[in-house]
C-alpha positions as CSV (number, residue, x, y, z in Angstrom):
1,X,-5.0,-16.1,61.4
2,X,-2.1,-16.1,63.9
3,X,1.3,-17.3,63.8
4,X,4.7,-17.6,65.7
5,X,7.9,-17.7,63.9
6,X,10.7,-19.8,65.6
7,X,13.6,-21.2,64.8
8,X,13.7,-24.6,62.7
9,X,14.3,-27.7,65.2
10,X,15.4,-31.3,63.7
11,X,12.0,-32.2,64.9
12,X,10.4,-29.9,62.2
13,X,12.5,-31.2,59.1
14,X,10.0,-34.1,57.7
15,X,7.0,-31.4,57.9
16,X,9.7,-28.5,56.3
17,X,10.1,-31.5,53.3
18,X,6.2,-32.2,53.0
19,X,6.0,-28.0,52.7
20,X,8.2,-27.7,49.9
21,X,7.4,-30.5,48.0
22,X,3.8,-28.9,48.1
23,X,4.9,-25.5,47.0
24,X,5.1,-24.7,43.4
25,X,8.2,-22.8,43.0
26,X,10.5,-24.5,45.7
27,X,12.9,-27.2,43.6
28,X,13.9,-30.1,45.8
29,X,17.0,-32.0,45.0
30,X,17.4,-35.6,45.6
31,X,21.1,-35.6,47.2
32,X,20.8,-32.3,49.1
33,X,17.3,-32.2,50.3
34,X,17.3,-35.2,52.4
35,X,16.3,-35.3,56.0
36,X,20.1,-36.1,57.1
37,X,21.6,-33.2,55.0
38,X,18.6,-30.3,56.3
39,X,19.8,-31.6,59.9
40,X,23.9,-31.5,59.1
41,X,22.4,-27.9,57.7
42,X,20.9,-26.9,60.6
43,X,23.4,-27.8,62.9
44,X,26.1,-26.1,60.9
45,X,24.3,-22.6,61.0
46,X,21.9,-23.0,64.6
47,X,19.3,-20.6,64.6
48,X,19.5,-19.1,61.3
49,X,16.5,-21.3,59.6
50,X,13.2,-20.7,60.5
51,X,9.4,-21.6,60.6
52,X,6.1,-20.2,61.2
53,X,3.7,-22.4,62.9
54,X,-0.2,-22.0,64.5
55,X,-0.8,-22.0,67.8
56,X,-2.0,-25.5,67.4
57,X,1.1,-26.3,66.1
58,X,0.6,-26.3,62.3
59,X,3.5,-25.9,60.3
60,X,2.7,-22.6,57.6
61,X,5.9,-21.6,56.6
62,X,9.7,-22.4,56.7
63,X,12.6,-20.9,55.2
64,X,16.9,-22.4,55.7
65,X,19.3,-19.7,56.0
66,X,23.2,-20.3,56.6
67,X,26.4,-18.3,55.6
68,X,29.9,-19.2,54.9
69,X,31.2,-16.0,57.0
70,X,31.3,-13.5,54.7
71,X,27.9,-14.0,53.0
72,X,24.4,-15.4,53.3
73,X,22.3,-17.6,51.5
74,X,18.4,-18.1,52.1
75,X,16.7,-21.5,50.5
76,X,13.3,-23.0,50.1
77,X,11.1,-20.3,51.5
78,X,7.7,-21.3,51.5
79,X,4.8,-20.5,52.8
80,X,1.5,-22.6,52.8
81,X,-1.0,-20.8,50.1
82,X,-4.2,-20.2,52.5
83,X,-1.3,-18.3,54.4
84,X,0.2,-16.0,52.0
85,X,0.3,-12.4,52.6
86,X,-0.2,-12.7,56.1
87,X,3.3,-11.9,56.8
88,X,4.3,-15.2,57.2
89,X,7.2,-14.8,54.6
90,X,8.3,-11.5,55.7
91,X,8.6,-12.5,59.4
92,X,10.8,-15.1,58.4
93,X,13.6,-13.1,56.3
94,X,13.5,-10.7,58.6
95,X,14.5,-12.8,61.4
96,X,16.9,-14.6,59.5
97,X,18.7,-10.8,58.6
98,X,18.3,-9.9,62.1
99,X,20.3,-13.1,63.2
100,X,22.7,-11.9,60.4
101,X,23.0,-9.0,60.9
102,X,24.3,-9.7,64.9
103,X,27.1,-12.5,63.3
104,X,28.1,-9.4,60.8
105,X,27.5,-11.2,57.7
106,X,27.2,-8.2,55.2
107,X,24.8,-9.3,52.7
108,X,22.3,-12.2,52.0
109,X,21.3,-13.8,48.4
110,X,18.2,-15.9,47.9
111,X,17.9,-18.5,45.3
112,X,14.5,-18.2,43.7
113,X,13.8,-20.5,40.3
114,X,13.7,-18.8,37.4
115,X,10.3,-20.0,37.1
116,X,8.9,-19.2,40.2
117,X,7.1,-15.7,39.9
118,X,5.1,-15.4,43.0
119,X,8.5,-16.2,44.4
120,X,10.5,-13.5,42.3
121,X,7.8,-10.8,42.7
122,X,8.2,-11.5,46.8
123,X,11.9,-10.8,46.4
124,X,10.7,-8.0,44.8
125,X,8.6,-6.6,47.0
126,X,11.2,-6.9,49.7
127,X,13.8,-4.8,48.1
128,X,15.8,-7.3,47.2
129,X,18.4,-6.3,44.1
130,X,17.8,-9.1,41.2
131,X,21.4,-9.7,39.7
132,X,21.7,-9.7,36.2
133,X,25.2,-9.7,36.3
134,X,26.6,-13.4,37.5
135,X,25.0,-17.0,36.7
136,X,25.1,-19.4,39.2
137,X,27.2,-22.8,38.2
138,X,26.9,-26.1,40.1
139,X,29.9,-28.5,40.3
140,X,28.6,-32.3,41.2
141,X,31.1,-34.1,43.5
């Protein structure tokens, strides 16, 4: 099973949405996750979010990445079950870091749910640090 990863395109947003909402683990929010907010995303961090697709064109895997110039964030990364452990996932972040890496943004954080194991354990597997020592708080404006 082969794959290209790429960088996400407005045109790939409503098939990114139909992804997550399919994944178990990916938490979608009604005022953040719409198509108009993913695109203001996109534009405001261009070529940082990514997707894997078929050579027919099939959308397997996507994954948003921006940064506020000093660090990273990485959101939503999913990747279509049949398609797991394929490298899928792992071509994505490490794309996403290289593209970092050139902008010199030090360090990266993913949000993963607390519930979300398979996603957790990928994190995991990565080398990715899990922080014990800061909670995340969300302000609503």
């Amino acid at each position: 099973m082969n794959f290209d990863v790429r960088p996400m395109r407005a045109a790939d947003i409503e098939a990114c949405l139909v992804l997550w909402q399919e994944s178990d683990g990916v938490v979608l929010r009604a005022s953040s996750d719409q198509p108009e907010a993913i695109l203001a995303f996109l534009e405001r961090n261009p070529g940082l979010s990514w997707v894997a697709e078929t050579s027919q064109g099939m959308l397997v895997a996507a994954l948003l990445c921006g940064h506020d110039g000093r660090r990273a964030y990485l959101y939503h990364l999913a990747v279509r079950t049949e398609w797991r452990q394929l490298g899928c996932g792992r071509a994505m972040v490490n794309a996403a870091l290289e593209r970092l890496k050139l902008a010199g943004i030090p360090r990266c954080h993913a949000f993963v749910s607390m519930e979300n194991e398979v996603g957790k354990r990928f994190w995991e597997e990565l080398g990715a640090e899990r922080r014990e020592d800061v909670a995340l708080f969300t302000l609503r404006l």
